[in-house]
Gaussian input, Z-matrix of N, CA and C with variables (Angstrom, degrees):
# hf/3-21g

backbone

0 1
 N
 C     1     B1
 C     2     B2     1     A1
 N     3     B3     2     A2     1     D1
 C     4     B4     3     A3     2     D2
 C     5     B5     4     A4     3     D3
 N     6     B6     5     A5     4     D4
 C     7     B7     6     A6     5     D5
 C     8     B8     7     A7     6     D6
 N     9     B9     8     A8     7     D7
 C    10    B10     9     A9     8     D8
 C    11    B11    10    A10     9     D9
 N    12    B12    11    A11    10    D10
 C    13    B13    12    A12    11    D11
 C    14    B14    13    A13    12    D12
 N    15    B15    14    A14    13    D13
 C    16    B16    15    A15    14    D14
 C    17    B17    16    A16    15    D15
 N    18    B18    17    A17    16    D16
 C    19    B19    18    A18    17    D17
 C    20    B20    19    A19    18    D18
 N    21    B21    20    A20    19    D19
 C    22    B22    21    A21    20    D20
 C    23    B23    22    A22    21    D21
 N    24    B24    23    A23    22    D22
 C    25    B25    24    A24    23    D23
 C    26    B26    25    A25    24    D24
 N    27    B27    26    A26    25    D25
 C    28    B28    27    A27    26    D26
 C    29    B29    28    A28    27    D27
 N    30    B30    29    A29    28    D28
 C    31    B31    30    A30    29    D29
 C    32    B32    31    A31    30    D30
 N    33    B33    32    A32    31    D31
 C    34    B34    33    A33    32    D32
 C    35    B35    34    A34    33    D33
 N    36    B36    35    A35    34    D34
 C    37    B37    36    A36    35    D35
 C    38    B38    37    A37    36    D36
 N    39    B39    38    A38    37    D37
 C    40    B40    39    A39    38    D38
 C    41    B41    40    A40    39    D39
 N    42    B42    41    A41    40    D40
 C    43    B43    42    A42    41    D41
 C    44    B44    43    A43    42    D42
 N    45    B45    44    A44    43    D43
 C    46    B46    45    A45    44    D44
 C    47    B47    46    A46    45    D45
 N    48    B48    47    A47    46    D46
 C    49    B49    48    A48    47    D47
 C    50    B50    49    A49    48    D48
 N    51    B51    50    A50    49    D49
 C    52    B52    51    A51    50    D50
 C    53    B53    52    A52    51    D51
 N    54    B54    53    A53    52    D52
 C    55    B55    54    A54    53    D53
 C    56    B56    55    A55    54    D54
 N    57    B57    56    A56    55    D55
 C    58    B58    57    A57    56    D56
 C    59    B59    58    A58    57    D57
 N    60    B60    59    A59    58    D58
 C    61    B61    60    A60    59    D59
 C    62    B62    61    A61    60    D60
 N    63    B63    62    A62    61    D61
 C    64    B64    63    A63    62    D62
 C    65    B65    64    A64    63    D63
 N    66    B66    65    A65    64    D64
 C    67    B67    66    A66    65    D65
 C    68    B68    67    A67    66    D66
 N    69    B69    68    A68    67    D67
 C    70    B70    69    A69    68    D68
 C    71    B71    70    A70    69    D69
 N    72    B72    71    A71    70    D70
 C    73    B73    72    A72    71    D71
 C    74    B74    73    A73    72    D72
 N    75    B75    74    A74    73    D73
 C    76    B76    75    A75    74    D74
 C    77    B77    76    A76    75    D75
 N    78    B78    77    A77    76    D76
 C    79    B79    78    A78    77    D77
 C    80    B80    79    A79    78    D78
 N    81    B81    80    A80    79    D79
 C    82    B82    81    A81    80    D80
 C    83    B83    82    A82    81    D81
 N    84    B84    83    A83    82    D82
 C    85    B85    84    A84    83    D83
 C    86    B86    85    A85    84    D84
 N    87    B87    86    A86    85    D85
 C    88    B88    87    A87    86    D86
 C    89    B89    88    A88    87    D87
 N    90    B90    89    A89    88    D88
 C    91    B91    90    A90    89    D89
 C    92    B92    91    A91    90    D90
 N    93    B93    92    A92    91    D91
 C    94    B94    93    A93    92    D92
 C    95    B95    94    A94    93    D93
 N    96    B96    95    A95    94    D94
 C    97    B97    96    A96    95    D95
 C    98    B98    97    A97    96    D96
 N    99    B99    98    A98    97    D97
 C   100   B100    99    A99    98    D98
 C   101   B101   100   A100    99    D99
 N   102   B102   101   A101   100   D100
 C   103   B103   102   A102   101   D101
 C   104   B104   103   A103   102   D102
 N   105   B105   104   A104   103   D103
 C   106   B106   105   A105   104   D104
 C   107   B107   106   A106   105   D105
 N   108   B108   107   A107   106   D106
 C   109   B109   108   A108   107   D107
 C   110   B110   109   A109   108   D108
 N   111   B111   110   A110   109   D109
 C   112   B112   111   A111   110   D110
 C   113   B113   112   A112   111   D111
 N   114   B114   113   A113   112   D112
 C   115   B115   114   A114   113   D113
 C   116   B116   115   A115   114   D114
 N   117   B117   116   A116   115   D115
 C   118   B118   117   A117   116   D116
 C   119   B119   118   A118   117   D117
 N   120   B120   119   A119   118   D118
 C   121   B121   120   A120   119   D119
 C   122   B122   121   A121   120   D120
 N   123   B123   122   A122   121   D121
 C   124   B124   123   A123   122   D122
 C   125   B125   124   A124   123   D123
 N   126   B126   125   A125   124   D124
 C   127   B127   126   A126   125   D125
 C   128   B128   127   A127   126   D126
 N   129   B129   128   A128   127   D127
 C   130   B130   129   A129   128   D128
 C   131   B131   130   A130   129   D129
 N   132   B132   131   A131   130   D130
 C   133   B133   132   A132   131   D131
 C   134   B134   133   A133   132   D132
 N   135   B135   134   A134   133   D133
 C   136   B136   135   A135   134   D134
 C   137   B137   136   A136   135   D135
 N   138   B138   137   A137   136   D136
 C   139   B139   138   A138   137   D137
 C   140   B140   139   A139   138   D138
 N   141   B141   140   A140   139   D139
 C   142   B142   141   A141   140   D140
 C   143   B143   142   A142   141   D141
 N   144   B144   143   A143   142   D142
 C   145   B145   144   A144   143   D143
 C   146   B146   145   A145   144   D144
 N   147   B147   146   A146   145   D145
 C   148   B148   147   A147   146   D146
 C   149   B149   148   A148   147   D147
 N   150   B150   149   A149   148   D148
 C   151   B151   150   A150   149   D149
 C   152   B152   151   A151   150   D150
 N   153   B153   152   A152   151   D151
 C   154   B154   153   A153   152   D152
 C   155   B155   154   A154   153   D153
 N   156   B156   155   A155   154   D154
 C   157   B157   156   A156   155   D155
 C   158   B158   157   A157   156   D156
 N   159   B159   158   A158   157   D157
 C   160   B160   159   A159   158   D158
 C   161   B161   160   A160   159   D159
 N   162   B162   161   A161   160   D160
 C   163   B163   162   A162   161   D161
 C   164   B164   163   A163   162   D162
 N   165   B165   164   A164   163   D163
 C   166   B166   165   A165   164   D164
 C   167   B167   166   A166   165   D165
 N   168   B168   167   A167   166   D166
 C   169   B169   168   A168   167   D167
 C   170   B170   169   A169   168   D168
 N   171   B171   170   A170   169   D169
 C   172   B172   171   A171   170   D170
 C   173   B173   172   A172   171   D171
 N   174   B174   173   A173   172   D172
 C   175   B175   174   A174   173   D173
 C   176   B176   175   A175   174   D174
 N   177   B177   176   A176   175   D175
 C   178   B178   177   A177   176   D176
 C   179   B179   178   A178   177   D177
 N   180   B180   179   A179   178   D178
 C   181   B181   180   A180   179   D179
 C   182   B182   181   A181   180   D180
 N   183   B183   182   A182   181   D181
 C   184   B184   183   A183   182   D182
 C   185   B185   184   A184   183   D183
 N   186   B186   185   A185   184   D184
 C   187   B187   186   A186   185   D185
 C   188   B188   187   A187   186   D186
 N   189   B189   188   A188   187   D187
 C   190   B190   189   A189   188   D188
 C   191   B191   190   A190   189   D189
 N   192   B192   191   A191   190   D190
 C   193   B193   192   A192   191   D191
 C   194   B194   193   A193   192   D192
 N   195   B195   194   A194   193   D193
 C   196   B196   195   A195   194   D194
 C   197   B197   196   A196   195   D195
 N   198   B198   197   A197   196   D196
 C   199   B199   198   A198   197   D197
 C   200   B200   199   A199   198   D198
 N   201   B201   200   A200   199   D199
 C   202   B202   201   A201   200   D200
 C   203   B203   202   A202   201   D201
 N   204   B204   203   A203   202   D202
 C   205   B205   204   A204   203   D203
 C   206   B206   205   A205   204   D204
 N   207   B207   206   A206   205   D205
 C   208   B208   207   A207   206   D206
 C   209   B209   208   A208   207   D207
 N   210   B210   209   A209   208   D208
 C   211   B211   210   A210   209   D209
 C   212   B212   211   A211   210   D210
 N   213   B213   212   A212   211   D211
 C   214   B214   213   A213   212   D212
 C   215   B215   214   A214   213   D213
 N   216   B216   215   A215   214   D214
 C   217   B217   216   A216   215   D215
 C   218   B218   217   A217   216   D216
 N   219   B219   218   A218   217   D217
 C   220   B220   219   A219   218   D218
 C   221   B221   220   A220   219   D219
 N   222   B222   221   A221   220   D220
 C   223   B223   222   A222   221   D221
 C   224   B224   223   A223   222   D222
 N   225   B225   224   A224   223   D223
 C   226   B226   225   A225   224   D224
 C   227   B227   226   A226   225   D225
 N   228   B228   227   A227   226   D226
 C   229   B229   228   A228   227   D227
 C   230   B230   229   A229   228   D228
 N   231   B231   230   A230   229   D229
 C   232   B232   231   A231   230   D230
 C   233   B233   232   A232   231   D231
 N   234   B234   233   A233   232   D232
 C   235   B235   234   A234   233   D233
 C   236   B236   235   A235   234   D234
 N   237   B237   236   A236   235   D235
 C   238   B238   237   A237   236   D236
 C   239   B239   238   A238   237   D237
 N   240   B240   239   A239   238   D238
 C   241   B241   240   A240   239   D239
 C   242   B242   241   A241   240   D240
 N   243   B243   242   A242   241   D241
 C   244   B244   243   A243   242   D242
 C   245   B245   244   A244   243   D243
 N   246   B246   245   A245   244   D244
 C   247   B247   246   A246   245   D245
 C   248   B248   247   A247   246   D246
 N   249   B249   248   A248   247   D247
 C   250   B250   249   A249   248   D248
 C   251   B251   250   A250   249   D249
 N   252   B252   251   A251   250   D250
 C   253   B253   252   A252   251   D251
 C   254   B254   253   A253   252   D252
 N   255   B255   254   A254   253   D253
 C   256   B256   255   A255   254   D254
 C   257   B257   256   A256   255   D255
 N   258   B258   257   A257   256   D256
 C   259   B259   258   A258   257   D257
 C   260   B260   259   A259   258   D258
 N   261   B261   260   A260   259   D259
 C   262   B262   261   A261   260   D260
 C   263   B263   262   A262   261   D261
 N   264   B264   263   A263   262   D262
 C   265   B265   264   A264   263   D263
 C   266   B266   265   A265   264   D264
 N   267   B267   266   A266   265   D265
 C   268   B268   267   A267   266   D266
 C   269   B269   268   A268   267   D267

   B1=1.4393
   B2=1.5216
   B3=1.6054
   B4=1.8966
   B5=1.1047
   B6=1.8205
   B7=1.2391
   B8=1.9091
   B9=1.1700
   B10=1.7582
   B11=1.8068
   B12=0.9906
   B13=1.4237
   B14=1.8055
   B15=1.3581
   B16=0.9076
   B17=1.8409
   B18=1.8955
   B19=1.4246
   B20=1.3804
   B21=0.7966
   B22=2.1912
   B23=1.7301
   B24=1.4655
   B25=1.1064
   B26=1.6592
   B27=1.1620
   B28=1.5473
   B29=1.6713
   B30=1.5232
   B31=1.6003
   B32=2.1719
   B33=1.2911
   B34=1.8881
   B35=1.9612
   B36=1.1485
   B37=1.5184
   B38=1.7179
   B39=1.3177
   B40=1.4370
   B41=1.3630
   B42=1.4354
   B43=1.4627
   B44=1.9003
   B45=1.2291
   B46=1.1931
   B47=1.4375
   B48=1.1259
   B49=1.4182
   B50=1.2824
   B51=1.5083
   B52=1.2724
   B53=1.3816
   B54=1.3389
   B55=1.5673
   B56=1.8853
   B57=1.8002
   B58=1.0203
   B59=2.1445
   B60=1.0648
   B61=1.2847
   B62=1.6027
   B63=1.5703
   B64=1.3544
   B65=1.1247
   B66=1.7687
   B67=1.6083
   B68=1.2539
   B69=1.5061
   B70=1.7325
   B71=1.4754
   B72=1.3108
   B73=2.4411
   B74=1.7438
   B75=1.4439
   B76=0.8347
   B77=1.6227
   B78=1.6623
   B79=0.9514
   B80=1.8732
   B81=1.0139
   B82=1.6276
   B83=1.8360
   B84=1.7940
   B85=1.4333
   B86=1.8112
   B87=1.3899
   B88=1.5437
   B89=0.9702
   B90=1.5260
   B91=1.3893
   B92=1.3494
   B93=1.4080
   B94=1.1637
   B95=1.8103
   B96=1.4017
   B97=1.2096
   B98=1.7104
   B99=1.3446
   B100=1.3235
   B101=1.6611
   B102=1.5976
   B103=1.1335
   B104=1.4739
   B105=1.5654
   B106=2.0725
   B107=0.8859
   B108=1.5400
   B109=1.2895
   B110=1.3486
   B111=1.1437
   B112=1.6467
   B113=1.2386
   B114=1.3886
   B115=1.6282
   B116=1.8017
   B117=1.4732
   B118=1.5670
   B119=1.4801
   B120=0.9432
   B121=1.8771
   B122=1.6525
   B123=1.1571
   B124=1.3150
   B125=1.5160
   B126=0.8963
   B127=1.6455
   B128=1.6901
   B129=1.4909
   B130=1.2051
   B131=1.6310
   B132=0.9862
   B133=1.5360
   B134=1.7689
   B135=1.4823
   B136=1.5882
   B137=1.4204
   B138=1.5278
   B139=1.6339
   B140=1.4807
   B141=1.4891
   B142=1.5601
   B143=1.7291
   B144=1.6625
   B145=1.1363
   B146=1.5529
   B147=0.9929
   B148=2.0044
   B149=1.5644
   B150=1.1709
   B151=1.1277
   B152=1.6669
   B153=1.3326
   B154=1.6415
   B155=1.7311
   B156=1.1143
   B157=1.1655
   B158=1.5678
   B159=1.1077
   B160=1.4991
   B161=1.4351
   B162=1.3866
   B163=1.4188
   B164=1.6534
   B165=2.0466
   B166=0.9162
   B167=1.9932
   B168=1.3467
   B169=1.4590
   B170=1.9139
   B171=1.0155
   B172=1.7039
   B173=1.3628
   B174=1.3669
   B175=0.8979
   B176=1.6564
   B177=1.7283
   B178=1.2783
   B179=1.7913
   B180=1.1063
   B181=1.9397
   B182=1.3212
   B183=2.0230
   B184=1.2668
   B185=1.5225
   B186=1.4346
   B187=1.6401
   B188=1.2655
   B189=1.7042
   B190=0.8902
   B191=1.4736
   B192=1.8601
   B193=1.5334
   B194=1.9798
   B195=1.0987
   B196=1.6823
   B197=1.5387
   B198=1.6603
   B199=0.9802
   B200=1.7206
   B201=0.8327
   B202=1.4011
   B203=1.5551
   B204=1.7032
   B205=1.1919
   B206=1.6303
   B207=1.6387
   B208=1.2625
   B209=1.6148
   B210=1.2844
   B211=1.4669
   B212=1.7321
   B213=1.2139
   B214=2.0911
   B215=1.7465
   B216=1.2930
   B217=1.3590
   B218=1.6248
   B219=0.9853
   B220=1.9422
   B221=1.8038
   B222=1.2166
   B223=1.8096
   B224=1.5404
   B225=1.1440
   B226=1.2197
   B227=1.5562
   B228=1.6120
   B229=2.0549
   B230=1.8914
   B231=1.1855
   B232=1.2097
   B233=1.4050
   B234=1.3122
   B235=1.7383
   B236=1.4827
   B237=1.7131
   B238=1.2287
   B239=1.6806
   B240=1.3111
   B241=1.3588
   B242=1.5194
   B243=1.5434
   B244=1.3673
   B245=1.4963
   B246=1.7699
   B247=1.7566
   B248=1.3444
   B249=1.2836
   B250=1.2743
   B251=1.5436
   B252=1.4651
   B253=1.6265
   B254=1.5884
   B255=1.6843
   B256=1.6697
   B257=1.7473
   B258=1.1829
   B259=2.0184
   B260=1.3251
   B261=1.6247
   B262=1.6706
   B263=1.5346
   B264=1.4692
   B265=1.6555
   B266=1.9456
   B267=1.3872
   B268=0.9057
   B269=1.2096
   A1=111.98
   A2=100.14
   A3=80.78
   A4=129.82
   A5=115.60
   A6=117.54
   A7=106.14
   A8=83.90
   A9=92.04
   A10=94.26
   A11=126.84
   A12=126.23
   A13=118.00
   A14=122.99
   A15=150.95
   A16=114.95
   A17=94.43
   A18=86.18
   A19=110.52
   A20=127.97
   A21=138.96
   A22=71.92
   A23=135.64
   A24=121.38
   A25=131.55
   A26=107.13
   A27=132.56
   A28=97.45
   A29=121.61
   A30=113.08
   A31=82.65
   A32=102.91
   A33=91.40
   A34=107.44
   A35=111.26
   A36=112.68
   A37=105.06
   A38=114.50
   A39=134.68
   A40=132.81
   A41=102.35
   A42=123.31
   A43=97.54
   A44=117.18
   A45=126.99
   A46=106.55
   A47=141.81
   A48=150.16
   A49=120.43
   A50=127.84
   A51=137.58
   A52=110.22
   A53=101.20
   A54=105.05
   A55=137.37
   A56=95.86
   A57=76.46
   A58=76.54
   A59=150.90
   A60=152.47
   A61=117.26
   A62=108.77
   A63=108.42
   A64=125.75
   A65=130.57
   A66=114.56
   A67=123.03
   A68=128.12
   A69=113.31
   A70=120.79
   A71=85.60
   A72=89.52
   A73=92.23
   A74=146.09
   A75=139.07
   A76=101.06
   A77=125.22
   A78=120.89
   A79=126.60
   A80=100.95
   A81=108.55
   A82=104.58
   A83=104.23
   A84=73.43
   A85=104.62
   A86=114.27
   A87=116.22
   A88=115.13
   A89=146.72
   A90=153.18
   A91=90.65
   A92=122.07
   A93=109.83
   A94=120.81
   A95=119.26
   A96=105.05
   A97=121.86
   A98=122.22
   A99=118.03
   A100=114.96
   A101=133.44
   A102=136.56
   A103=116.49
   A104=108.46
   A105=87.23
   A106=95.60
   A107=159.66
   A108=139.67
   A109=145.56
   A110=120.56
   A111=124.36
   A112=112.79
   A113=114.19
   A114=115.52
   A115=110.44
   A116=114.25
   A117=95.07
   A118=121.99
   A119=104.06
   A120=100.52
   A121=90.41
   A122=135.55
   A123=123.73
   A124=100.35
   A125=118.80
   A126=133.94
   A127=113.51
   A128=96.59
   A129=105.48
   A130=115.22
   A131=114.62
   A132=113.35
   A133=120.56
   A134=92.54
   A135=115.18
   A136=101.03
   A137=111.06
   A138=107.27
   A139=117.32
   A140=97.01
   A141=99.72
   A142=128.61
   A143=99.38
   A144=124.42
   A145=111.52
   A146=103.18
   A147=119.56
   A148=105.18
   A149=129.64
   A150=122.33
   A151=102.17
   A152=102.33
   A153=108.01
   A154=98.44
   A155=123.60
   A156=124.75
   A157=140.51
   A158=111.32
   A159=114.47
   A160=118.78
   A161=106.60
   A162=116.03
   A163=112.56
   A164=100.79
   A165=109.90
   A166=94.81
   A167=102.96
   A168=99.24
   A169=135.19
   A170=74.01
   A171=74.48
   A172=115.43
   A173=138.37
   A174=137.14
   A175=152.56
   A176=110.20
   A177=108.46
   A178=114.48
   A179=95.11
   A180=110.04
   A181=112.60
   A182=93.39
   A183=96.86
   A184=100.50
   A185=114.89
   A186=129.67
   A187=100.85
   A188=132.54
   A189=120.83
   A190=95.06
   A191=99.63
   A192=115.37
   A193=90.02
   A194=86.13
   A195=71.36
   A196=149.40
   A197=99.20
   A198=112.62
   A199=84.79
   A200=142.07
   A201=128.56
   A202=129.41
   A203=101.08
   A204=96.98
   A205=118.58
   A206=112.76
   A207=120.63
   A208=98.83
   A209=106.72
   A210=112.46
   A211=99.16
   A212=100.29
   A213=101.30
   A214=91.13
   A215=118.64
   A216=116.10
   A217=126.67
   A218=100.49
   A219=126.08
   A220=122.41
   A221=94.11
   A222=109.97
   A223=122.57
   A224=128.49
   A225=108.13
   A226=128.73
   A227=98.62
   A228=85.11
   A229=98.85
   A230=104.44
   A231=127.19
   A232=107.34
   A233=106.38
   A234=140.00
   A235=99.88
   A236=127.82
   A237=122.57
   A238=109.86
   A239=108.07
   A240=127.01
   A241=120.87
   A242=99.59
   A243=120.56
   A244=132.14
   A245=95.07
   A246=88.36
   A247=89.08
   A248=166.34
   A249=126.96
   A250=139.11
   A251=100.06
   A252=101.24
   A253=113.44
   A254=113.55
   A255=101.97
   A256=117.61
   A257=91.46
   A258=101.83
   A259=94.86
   A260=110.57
   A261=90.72
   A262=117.02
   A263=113.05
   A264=114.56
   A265=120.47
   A266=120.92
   A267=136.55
   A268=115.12
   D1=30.17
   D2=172.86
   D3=-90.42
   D4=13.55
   D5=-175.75
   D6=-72.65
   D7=-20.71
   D8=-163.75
   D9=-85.80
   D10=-57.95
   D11=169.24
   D12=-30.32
   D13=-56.19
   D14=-172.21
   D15=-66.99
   D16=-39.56
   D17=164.01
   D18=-93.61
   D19=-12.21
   D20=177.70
   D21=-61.62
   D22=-89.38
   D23=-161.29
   D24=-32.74
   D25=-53.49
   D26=-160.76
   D27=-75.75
   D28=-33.16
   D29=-161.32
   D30=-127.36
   D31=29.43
   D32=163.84
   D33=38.78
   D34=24.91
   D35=173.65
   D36=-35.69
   D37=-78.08
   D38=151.45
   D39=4.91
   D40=-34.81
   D41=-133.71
   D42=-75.17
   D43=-22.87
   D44=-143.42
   D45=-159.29
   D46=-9.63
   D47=161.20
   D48=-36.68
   D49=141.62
   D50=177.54
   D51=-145.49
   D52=138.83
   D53=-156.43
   D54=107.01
   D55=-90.82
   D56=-155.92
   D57=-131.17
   D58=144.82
   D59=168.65
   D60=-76.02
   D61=159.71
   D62=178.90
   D63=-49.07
   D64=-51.25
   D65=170.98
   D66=-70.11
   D67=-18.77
   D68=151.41
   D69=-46.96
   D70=-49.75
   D71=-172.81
   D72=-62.79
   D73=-48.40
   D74=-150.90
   D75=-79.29
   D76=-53.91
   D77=167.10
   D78=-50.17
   D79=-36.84
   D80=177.66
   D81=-66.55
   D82=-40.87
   D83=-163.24
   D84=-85.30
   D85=-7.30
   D86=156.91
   D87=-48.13
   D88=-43.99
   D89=-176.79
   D90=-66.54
   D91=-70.95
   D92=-166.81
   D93=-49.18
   D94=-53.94
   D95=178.90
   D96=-68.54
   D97=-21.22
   D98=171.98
   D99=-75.17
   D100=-15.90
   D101=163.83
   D102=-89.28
   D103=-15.89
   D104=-178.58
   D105=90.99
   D106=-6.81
   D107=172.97
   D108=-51.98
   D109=117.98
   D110=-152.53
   D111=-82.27
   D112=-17.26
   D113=-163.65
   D114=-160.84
   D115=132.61
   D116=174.11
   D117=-73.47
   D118=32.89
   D119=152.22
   D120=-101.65
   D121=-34.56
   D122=-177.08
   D123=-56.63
   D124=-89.74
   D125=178.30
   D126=-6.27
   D127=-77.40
   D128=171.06
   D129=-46.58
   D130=-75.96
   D131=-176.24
   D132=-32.12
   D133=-42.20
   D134=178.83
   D135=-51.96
   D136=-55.21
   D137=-167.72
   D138=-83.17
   D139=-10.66
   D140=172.36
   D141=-77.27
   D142=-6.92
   D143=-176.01
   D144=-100.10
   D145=1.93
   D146=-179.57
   D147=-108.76
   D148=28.90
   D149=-149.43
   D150=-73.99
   D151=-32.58
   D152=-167.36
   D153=-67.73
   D154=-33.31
   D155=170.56
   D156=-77.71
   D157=-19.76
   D158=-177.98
   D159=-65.97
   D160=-8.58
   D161=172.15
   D162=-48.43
   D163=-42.94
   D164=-138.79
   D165=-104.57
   D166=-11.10
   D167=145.45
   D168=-100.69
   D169=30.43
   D170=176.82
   D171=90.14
   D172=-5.34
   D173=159.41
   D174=-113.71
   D175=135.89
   D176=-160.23
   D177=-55.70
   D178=-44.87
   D179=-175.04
   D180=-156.53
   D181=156.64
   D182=-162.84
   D183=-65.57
   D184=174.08
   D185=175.79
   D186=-83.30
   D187=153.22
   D188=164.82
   D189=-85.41
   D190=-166.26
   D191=-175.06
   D192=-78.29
   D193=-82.29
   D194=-176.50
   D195=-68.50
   D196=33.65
   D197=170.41
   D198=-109.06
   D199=-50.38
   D200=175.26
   D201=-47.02
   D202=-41.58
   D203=-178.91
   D204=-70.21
   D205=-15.57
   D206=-164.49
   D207=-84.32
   D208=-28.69
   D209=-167.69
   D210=-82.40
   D211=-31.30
   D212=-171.74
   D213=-66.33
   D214=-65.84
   D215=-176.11
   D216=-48.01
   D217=-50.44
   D218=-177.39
   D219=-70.08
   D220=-20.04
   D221=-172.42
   D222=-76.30
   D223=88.68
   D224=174.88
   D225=-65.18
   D226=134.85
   D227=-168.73
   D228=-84.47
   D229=-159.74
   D230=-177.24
   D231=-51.97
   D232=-71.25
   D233=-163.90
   D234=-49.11
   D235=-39.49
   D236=-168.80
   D237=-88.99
   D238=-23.34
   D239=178.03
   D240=-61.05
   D241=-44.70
   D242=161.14
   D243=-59.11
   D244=-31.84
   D245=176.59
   D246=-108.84
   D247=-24.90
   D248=153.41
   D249=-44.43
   D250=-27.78
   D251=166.40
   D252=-71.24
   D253=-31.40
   D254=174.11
   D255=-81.34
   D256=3.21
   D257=177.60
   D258=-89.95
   D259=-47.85
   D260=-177.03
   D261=-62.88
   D262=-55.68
   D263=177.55
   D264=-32.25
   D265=-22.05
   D266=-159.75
   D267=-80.94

């Protein structure tokens, strides 16, 4: 996964975050699509129930719900980062 690390570096994803960081949101929303989860109380709860494991994905603790939901809404991904840097060059 260092492609994802590498762009957190390169576009300051990081830079300014509260809460919860890019490989939590990335891992959570993997959980989410490999479990079917309908809702972040699903999610969350799900990962709160992995506890013995999250070590072993990279993470310290589960997310809450509304640290997720703030982060799903609030996050800029890659893709938007990218065309604002070619709006600025322009």
């Amino acid at each position: 996964m260092t492609f994802l690390i590498k762009w957190v570096q390169k576009y300051q994803c990081d830079k300014h975050h509260k809460g919860i960081n890019s490989w939590t949101h990335f891992v959570s929303m993997l959980f989410c699509h490999l479990s079917s989860a309908d809702s972040v109380r699903d999610i969350s709860n799900g990962l709160r129930s992995t506890t013995g494991n999250m070590s072993h994905m990279g993470i310290s603790r589960a997310p809450s719900k509304s640290n997720l939901s703030c982060t799903q809404r609030n996050r800029d991904t890659v893709h938007s980062t990218r065309q604002a840097d070619a709006k600025r060059l322009q």
